[in-house]
C-alpha positions as CSV (number, residue, x, y, z in Angstrom):
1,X,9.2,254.2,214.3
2,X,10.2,254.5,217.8
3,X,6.5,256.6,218.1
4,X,5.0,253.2,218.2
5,X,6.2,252.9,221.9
6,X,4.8,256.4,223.1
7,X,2.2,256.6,225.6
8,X,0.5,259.9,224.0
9,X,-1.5,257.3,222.4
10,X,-2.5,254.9,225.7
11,X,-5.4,252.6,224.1
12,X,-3.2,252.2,220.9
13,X,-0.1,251.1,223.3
14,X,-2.4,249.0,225.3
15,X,-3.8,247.0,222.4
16,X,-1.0,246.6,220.7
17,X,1.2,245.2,223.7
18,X,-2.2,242.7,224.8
19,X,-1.9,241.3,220.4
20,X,1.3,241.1,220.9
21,X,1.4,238.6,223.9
22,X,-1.6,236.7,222.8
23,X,0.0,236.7,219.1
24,X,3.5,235.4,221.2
25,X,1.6,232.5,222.7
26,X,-0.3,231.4,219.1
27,X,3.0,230.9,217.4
28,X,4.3,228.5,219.9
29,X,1.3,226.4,219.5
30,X,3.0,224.4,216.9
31,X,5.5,223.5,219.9
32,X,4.3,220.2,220.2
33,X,3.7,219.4,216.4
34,X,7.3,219.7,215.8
35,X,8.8,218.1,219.6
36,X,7.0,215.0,218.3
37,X,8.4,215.6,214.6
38,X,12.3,215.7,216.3
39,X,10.9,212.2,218.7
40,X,9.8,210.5,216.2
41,X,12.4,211.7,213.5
42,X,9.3,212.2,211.0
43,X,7.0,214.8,209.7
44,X,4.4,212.1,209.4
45,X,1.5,213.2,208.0
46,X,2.1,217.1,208.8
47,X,2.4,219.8,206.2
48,X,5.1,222.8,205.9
49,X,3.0,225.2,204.3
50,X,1.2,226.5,207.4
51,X,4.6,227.6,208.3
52,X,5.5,228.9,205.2
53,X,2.6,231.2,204.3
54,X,2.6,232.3,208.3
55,X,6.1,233.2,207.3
56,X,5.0,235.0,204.5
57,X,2.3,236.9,206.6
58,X,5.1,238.2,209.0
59,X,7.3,239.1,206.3
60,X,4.1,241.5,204.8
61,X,3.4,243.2,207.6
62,X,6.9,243.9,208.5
63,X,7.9,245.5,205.5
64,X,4.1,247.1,206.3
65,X,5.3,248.5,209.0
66,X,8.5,250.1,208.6
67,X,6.7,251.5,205.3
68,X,3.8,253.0,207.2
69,X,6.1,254.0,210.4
70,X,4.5,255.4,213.7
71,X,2.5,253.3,215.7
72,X,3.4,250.0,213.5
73,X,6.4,249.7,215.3
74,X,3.9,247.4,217.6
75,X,3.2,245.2,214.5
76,X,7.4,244.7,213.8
77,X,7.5,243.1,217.3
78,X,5.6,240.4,217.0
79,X,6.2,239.5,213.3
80,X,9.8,239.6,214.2
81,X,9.2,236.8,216.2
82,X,7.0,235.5,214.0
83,X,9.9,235.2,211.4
84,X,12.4,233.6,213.6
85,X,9.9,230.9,214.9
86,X,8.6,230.1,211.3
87,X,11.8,229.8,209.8
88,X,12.9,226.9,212.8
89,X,9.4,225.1,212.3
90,X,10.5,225.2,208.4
91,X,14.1,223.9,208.9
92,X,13.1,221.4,211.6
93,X,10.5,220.0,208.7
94,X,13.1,220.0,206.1
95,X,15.4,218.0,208.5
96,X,12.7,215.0,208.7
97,X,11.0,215.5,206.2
98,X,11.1,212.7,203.1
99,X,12.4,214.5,199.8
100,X,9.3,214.9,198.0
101,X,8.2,216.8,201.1
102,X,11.5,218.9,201.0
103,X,11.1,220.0,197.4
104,X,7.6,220.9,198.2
105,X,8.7,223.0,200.8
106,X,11.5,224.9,198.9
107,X,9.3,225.3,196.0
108,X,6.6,226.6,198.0
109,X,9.6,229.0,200.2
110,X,10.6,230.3,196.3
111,X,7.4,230.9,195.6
112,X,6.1,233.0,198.4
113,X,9.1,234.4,200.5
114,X,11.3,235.0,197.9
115,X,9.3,235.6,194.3
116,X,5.3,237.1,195.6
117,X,7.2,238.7,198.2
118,X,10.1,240.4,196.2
119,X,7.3,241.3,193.4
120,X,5.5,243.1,196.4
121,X,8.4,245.1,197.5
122,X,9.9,246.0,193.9
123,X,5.9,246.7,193.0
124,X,5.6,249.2,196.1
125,X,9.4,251.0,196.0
126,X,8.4,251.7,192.8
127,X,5.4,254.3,193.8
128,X,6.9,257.5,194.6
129,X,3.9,258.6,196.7
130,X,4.8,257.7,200.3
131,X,0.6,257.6,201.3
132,X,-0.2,256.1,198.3
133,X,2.9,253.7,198.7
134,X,1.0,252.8,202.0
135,X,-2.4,252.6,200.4
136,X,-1.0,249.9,197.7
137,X,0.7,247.9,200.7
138,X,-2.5,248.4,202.9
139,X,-4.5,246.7,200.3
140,X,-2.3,244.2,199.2
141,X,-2.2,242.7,202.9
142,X,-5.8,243.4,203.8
143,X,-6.2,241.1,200.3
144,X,-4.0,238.7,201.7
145,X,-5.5,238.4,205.0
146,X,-8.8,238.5,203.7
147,X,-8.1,235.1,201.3
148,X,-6.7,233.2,204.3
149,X,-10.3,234.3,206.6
150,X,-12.6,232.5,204.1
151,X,-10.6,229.2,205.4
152,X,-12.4,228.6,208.6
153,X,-16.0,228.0,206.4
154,X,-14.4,225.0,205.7
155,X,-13.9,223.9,209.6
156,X,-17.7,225.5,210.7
157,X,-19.3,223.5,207.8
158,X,-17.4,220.2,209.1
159,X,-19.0,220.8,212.7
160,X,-22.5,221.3,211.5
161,X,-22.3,218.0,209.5
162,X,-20.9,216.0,211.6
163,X,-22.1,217.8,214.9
164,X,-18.8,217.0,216.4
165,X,-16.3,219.7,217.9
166,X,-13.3,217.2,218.0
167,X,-12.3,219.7,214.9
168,X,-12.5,222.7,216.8
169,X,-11.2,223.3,220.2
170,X,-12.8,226.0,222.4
171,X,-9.8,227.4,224.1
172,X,-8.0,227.7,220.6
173,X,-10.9,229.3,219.2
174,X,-11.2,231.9,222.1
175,X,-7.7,233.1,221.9
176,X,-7.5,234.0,218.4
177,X,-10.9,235.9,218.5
178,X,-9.2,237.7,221.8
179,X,-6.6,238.2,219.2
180,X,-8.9,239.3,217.1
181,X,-10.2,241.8,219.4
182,X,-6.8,243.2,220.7
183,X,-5.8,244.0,216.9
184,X,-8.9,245.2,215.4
185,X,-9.2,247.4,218.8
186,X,-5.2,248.4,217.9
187,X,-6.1,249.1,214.2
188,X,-9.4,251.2,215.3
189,X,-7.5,253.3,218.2
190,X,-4.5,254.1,215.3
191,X,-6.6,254.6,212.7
192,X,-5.1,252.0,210.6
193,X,-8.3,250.4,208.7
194,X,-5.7,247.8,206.7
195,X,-5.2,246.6,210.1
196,X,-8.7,246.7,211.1
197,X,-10.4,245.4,208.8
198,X,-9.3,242.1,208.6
199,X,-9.8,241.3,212.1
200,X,-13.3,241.6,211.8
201,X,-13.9,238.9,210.0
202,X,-11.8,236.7,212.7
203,X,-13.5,238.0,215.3
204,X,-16.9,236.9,213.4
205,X,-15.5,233.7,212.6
206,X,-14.3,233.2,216.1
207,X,-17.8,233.7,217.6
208,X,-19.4,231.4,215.0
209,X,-16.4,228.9,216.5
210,X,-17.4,229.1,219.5
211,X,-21.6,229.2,219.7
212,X,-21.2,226.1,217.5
213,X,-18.8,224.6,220.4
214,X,-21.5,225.5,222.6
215,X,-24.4,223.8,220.6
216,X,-22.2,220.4,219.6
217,X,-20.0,220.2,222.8
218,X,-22.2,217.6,224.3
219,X,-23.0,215.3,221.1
220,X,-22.0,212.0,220.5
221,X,-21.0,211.5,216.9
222,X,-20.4,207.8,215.6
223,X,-17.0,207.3,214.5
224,X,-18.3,206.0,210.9
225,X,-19.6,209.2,210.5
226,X,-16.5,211.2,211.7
227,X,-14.4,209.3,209.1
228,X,-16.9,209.9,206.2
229,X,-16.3,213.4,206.7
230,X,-12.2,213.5,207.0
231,X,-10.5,215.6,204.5
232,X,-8.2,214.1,202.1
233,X,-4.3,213.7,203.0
234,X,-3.3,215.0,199.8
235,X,-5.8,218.5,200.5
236,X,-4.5,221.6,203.2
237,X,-6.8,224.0,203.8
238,X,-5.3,227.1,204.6
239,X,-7.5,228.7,207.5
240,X,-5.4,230.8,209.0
241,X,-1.9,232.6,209.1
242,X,-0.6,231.7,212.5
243,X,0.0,228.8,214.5
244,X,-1.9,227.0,216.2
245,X,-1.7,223.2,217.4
246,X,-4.9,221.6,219.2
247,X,-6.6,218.3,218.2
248,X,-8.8,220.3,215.9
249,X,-9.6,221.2,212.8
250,X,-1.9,228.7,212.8
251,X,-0.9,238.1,213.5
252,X,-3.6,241.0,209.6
253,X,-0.6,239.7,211.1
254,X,0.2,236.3,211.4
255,X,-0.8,233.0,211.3
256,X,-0.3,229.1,212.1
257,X,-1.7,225.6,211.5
258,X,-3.7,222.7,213.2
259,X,-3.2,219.6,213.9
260,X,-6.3,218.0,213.0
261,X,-7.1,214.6,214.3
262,X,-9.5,212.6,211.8
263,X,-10.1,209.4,211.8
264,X,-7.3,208.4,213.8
265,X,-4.9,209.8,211.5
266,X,-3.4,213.4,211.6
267,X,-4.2,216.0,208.9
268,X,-2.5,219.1,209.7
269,X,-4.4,222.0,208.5
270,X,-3.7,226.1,208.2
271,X,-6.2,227.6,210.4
272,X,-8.1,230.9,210.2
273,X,-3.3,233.3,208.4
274,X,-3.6,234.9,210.6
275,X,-1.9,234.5,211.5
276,X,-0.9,236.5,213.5
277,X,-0.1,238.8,212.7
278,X,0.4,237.7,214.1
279,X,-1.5,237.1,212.3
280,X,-1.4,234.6,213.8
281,X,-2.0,230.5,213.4
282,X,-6.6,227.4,215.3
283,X,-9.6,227.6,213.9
284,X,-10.1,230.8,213.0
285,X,-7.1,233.7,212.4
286,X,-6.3,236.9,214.0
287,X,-4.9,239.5,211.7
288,X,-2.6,242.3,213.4
């Protein structure tokens, strides 16, 4: 796998390093989320599965990775990290967290990083084919990836009724689809199409983000109307597999939540599964 840091391939390198920094700097959006969790000695009304799928997301394309070899190598860096960070957001939410939302979070832990993600490996090991071994995996995560896009419809049809973009942040928006870019750009440049192909729907999603921030940045929306549209405390919409933190509504490769502000009470939500990659955590998620 060490091929993944030679420079016979420059655009691949290039691409993969740029998703790799702007995949780095989505997984610590959640920074704040959780300095105000260890203040405040409280999860509040924040969720742990953002962290745990994201968590799951990394795991996948790791494993990915070392199957497929090569050029991946790029996709092991950043998920690495993606690991390590989602597993301290999860065990910084199971310190303050109340004990119903520690059992959810084990369960949920069980379910995907230990059972769905030891059925995956067991399920691929288990084809002798080494490129159809990568074909099964391929799909598998561009499936994954592909179920955590659909998300963001949620967060574009909140905007357009209620014309507000207090659920979507611009700058949040415009790093993952740069996110977007950089992998989709990697996955096109390596040939990789499982890679590819899910970042065009973030890219799409991202642009849809961010003419909509354009159109509503400037409207005044009643509060009344604002709280008619909040989502319920007891509902997470997965949007996205990396992290992402902004007042709004977390590379395929990883991918965080968002810290949605509604009504005056926080809803944290999974943006766009990434995430990251990288996927990558915001409104909308960048696959890598």
């Amino acid at each position: 796998m060490a091929g993944g840091l030679s420079l016979d391939h420059p655009w691949v390198f290039t691409f993969g390093i740029l998703g790799n920094v702007i995949s780095f700097l989505v997984y610590l959006a959640p920074l704040p989320t959780f300095y105000r969790i260890f203040k405040k000695k409280s999860t509040e009304g924040f969720r742990s599965l953002p962290y745990v799928v994201a968590l799951f997301s990394s795991m996948l394309w790791i494993f990915y990775a070392f199957i497929k070899g090569g050029d991946a190598f790029l996709l092991v860096t950043i998920n690495s990290f993606g690991v390590v960070i989602e597993i301290v957001y999860t065990i910084i939410f199971l310190i303050y967290a109340p004990k119903r939302g520690r059992m959810h979070t084990v369960k949920m832990f069980m379910l995907f990083n230990v059972g769905l993600f030891s059925l995956i490996v067991l399920c691929t090991l288990l084809v002798s084919n080494p490129i159809i071994r990568v074909k099964v995996l391929g799909w598998i995560c561009v499936a994954f990836s592909v179920s955590v896009f659909a998300a963001p419809l949620s967060v574009i049809r909140m905007v357009i009724q209620t014309k507000s973009v207090e659920f979507m942040p611009f700058t949040l928006s415009f790093f993952l689809t740069l996110s977007a870019v950089a992998w989709f750009s990697f996955g096109l440049f390596s040939k990789d199409i499982y890679v590819a192909l899910p970042n065009v729907l973030g890219f799409a999603f991202g642009s849809i983000q961010m003419v909509l921030y354009i159109v509503y940045k400037d409207t005044k929306v009643p509060q009344s109307v604002v709280d008619e549209q909040k989502l319920p405390e007891h509902v997470l919409t997965i949007e996205k597999l990396g992290p992402c933190e902004p007042n709004v509504g977390g590379n395929v490769v990883g991918m965080p939540p968002i810290a949605c502000v509604c009504g005056g009470r926080k809803l944290e939500v999974v943006n766009n599964v990434g995430y990251i990659n990288g996927g990558t955590p915001g409104t909308e998620m960048s696959v890598v």
